[in-house]
N, C-alpha and C positions, 0 to 999 in steps of 0.2 A: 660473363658478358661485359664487353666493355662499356665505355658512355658514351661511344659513339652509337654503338649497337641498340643503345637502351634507350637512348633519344629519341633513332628510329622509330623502337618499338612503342613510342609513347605517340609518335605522329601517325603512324600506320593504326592504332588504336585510335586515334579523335577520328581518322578518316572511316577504318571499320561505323563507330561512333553513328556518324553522321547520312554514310550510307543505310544504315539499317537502324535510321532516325525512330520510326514508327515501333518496331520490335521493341528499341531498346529504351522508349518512353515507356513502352508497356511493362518493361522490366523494375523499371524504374518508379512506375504508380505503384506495381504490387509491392515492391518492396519499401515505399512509401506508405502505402496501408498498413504494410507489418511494424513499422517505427514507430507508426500513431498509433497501435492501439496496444505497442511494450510503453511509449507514455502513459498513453490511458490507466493503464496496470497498476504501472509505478505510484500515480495518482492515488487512483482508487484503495492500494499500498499504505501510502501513506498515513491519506485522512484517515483510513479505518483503522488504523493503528492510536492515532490522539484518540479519536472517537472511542475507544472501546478504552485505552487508558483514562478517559478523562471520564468515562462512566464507574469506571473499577475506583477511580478515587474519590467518588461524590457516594460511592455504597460501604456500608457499614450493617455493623450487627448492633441494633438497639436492644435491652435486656429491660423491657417494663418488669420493677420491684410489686412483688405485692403488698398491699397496707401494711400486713402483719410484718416486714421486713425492716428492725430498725438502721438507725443509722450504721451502730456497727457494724451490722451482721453484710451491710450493702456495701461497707469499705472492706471487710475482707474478702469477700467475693473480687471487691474490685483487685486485691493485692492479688488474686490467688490466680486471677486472669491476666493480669502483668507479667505474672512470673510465667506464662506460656510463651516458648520462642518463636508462634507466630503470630505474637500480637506484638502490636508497635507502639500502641494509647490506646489508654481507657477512661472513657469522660464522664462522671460522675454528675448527675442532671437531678439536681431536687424538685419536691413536687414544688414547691416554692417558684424557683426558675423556670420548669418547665410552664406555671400560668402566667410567669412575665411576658416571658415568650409568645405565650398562647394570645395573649391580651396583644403585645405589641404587633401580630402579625392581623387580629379582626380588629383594628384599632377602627377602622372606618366602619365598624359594621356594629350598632347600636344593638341590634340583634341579640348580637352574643353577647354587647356586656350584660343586658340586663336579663338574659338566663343564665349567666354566671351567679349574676345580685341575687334571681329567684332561689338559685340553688343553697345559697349562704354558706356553702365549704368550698375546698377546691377537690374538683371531680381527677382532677389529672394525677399521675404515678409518678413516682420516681425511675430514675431508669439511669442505665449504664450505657454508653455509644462507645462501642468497641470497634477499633483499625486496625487492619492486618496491613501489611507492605506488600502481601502475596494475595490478589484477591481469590486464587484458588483454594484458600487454607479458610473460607467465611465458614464453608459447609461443615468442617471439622470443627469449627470454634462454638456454632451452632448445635450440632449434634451435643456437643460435653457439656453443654449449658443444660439438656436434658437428662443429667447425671439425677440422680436421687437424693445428692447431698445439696442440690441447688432448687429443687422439686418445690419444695413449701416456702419459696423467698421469691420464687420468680413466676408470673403472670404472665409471662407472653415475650418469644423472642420472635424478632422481626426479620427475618431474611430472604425467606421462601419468593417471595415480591422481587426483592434485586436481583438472586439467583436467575431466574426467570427470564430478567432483563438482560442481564449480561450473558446467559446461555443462546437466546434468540439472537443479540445483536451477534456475537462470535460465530454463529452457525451462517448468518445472513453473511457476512463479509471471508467467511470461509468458503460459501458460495461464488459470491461475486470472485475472489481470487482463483477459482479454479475455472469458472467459465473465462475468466479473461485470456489463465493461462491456456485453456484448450484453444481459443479463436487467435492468441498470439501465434501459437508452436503451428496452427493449421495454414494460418497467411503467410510464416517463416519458411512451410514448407512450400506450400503456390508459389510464393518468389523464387526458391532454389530450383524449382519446376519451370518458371517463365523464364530465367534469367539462364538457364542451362539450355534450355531451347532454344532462345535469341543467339546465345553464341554458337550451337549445335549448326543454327542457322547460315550463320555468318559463318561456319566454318564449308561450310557445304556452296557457299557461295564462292567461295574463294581456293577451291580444291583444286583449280588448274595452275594457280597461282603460287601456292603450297606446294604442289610437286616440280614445277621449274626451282623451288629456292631447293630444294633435296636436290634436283638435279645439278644444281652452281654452288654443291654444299655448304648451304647459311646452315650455321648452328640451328641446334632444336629449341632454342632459347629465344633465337632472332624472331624463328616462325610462331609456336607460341604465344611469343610476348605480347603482339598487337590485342589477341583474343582477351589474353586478360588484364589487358589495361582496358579493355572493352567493357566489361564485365566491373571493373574496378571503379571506370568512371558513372556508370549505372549507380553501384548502392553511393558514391561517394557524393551526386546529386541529390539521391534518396537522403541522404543525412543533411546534407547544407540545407532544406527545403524544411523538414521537419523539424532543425532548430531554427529556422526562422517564422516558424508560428507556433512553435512550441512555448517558447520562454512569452510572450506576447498571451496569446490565448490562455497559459495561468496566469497572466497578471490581471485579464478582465475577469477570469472566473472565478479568482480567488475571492474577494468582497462575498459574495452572493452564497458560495460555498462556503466562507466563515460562519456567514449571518444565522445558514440555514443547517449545518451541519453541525459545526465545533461550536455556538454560542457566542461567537466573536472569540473563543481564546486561542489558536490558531490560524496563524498567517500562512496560506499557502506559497503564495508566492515572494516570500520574503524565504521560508524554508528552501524554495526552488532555487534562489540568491543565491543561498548558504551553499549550497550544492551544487552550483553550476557548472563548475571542470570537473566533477564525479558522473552528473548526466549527460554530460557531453560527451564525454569519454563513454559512456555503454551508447547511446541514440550511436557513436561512430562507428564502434568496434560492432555493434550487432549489423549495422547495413553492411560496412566492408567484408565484415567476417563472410557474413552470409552470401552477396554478390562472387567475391572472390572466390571462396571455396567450389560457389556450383560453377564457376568460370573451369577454375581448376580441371574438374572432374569431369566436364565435359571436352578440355582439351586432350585431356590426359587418352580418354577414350576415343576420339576423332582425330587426333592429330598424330600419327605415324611417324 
């Protein structure tokens, strides 16, 4: 096709465009719904990914020592669980520390010192707080800790509690990721639906116009071309629209979803910064891709 040709077909395309105004806003909304809610996705993506890391890094295996456990017997235990290649640290916590602790966190609470004073010893254990780098390897760290040779030194391992939390959270956000992906791929197909129809339309509109250029042999290139520049300018608005409330509507949501979600330690929209020609580049290439191709397919099939 030359650039004269293709010029044309870029003018004859705003005029398709504008004739079939109404159609091709509606191609255009749906395919605008489909970009908002592969953002949404990506969001929802995102956060649950800190979210569920920043839970997997606050859980641990705590190893309450029994009385009868002395010092050394609780520092080879600790050597023996260092030398495991999925643990990462093992933090040795006296009973000593553990009532500083205990004291420094009911400082305000009169209460508890003086059922400490009543008690006249310290009630608390020693223990072991054990970190994997893999928080799938807790369960396995857990289970050998019920070994027989750990049996009569250890009073209580604590994990069953986090397991819990991190199986619930992973399943909820495995959730959400799959409903988002079904209502994405469902609105992905409605637009390839509406926007193949709009030009199905526009090709049925202009079918006496189509056979005079076959009749004055214009290329199948020149006829074509307007339909899917049609189609082109459809997801190409659908994209300019969606990033421009896109980057904006994370930056007001971000604060509120820190506060409430991550604890303040994730910026969403400062992440959205860091990545801005990466989502710009998919918010593009999904609307064009999408636009154009049902363009395609429908001329391909309609235009002779």
């Amino acid at each position: 096709m030359s650039v004269l040709a293709f010029a044309r077909s870029i003018r004859w395309g705003l005029v398709h465009f504008w004739r079939n105004v109404w159609l091709s806003l509606a191609a255009t909304g749906v395919l605008l719904l489909t970009l908002a809610m592969l953002g949404i996705l990506l969001m929802v993506t995102v956060v649950g990914r800190f979210s569920l890391a920043a839970v997997e890094e606050k859980v641990d295996v705590t190893v309450f020592m029994s009385d009868t456990a002395t010092d050394e017997v609780i520092l080879a235990i600790k050597a023996d669980l260092e030398g495991r290649p999925d643990v990462s640290s093992v933090q040795y916590v006296t009973k000593e520390q553990a009532l500083a602790a205990f004291e420094a966190r009911h400082r305000s609470n009169p209460l508890v010192a003086q059922a400490l004073q009543e008690l006249g010893e310290n009630p608390l254990q020693a223990s072991l707080v054990v970190k994997s780098s893999d928080a799938s390897r807790y369960g396995d760290i857990a289970e050998a800790l019920k070994s027989p040779k750990y049996h009569p030194f250890v009073s209580k391992v604590t994990y069953e509690d986090n397991r819990e939390v991190i199986t619930r959270l992973t399943s909820a956000l495995r959730t959400v990721r799959r409903v988002g992906l079904v209502l994405t791929v469902a609105l992905a197909v409605i637009a390839i639906l509406v926007t193949f129809n709009t030009i199905r339309l526009a090709i049925y509109g202009y079918h006496e116009e189509i056979e005079i250029m076959h009749l004055v042999g214009a290329s199948p290139w020149f006829i074509k071309g307007p339909f899917l520049i049609e189609g082109f300018l459809a997801g190409t608005i659908a994209c300019v629209l969606t990033l421009l409330y896109f980057f904006p509507f994370v930056r007001a949501l971000s604060p509120r979803l820190s506060a409430f979600v991550t604890e303040g330690n994730f910026d969403l929209a400062r992440w959205t910064g860091e990545h801005a020609l990466g989502i710009t580049f998919l918010i593009l290439a999904a609307g064009i891709l999408l636009s154009t191709v049902s363009s395609w397919i429908a001329v391909r099939r309609y235009v002779r």
